[in-house]
N, C-alpha and C positions, 0 to 999 in steps of 0.2 A: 695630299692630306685632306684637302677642303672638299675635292670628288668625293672621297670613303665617304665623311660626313654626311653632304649629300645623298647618297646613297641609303645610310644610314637613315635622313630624315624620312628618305619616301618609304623605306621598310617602315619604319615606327607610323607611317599613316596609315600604310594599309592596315598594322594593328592594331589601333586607334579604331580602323573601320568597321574591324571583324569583332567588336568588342557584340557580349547580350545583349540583348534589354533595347536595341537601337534600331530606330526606324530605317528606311533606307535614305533617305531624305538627312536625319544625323549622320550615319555612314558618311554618305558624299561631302558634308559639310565638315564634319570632323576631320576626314580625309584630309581637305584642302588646307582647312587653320594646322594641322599638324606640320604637315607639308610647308607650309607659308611661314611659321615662325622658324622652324628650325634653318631652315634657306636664308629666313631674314635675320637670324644670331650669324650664321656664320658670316653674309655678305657685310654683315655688322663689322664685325669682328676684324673682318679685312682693311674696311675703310678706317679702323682705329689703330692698325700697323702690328694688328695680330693680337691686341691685349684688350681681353674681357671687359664688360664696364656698361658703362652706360651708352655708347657705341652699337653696343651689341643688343640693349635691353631694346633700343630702340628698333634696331631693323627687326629683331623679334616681335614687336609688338606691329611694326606695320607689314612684315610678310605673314604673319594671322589676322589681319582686315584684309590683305590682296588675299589672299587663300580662301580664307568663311564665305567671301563675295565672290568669287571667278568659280569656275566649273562648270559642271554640268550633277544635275541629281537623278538617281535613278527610283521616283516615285510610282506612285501605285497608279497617276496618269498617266505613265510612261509605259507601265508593264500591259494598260488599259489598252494603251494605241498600238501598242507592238501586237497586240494579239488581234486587235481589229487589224490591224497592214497583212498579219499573217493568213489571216480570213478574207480579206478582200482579194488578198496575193496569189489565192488556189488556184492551178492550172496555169499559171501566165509564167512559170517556171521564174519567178523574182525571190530572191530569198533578203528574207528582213534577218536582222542580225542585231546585236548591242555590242559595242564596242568597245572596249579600255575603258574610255574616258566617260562611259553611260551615254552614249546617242544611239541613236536607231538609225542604221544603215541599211538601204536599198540597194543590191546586186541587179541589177537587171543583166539578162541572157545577152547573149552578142547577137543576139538573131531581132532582136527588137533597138539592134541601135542603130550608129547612122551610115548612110553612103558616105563611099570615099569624096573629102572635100565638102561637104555638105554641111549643112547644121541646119535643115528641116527634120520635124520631126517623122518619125514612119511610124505607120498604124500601130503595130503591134503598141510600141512606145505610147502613143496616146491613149490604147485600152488599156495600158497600167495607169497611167494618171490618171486619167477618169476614176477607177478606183480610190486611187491612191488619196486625190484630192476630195472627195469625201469624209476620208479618217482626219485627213488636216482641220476640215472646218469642225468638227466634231471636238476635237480637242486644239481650242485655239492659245492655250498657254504656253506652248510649242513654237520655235525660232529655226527653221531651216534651212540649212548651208545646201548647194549644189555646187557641184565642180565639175568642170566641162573637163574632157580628155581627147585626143585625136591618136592615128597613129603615126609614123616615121614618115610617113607621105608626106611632100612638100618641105617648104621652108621651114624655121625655127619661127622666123616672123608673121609666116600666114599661119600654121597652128595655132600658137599661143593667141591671135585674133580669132580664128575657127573655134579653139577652146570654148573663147569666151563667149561666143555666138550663141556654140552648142547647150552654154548654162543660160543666156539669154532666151534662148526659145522654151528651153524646160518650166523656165519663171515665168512668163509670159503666157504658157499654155496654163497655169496651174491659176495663175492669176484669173485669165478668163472662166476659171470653172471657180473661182467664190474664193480663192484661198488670198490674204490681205499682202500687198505687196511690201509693207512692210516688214513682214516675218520673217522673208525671202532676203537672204546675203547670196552673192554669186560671185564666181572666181573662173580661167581658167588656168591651168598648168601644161598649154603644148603636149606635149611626148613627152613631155617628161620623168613621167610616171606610169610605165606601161603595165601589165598584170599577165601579157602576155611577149611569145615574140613577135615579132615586128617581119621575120623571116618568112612566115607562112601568112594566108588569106583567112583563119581563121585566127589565128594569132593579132593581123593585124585588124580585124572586125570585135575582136574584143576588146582591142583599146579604143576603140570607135566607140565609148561615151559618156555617159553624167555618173555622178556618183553623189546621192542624196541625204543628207545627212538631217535627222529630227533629233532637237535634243530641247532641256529644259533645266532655266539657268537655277544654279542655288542660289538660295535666297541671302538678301543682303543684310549683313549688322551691323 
């Protein structure tokens, strides 16, 4: 029953989202506090042994502050830097993308990622940064996630170290050309997450790399 609901809340945000008259900026924010209250009635509701009340008023009223505050917004500096990544992106076969949650997602080709075992960067990879890290300082209101990836090659414990290598040197390179290290969060995930098989050498050069994510936080109430 509590799932339906849930369910339930995050339809009512997206149409909360879709409502006229709203910026994108309200959309994303809207989205969230709709989202946040209805999660924080029901988990309310739960902790009071199922009966409505003040219980409930209250997880409603603090999953719409976690909600209005957490997320990501999809503003008009965001549509700004997606089009500048798109224009710097020409010929380097990278596809920029927006995602669910409103970030800007970097695809880079498997032909610009890494050798097996490796977590140096290769040329091609650096002539997209180079680009790439231009648009960042350009639009510095921007917070960016990288996530290292490897493939089935080796251990669970040297990838998941290689992973992180792999988002280490992306950060490090981006950093050297002007972008603040601060902005930069980095992770990796091993094999865990491959996009391709692991069976073939194109397969497993596709999972061989970073995965960049630009996003830009809503704002807080």
């Amino acid at each position: 029953m509590q799932c339906a609901r849930i369910i339930v809340a995050i339809t009512a945000g997206g149409l909360i989202a879709g409502c006229a008259n709203m910026s994108e900026t309200q959309k994303g924010t809207a989205t969230g506090a709709g989202i946040g209250a209805a999660v924080g009635g029901i988990l309310g509701a739960a902790t009071a042994g199922g009966h409505t009340g003040r219980s409930a008023a209250t997880g409603a009223a603090v999953g719409a502050a976690i909600g209005a505050a957490g997320g990501y917004v999809w503003s008009k500096k965001m549509e700004d830097q997606r089009r500048a990544m798109e224009q710097a992106s020409q010929g380097t076969g990278v596809k920029v993308e927006q995602t669910a949650d409103n970030r800007l997602k970097l695809d880079i080709p498997a032909d610009a990622s890494f050798d097996v075992g490796r977590a140096e960067l290769k040329p091609a990879m650096r002539t997209v940064l180079n680009k790439y890290a231009t648009t960042l300082n350009q639009h510095t209101v921007t917070t960016i996630e990288i996530i290292g990836h490897t493939d089935s090659t080796g251990s669970d414990a040297f990838n998941d170290r290689l992973s992180l290598e792999r988002a280490q040197s992306t950060r490090d390179y981006l950093v050297q050309h002007g972008v603040a290290a601060t902005r930069i969060a980095i992770a990796g995930h091993g094999e865990r997450e491959p996009v391709a098989s692991n069976d073939t050498d194109s397969g497993r050069a596709a999972n061989r790399r970073v995965e960049i994510y630009v996003a830009e936080a809503a704002p807080k109430k």
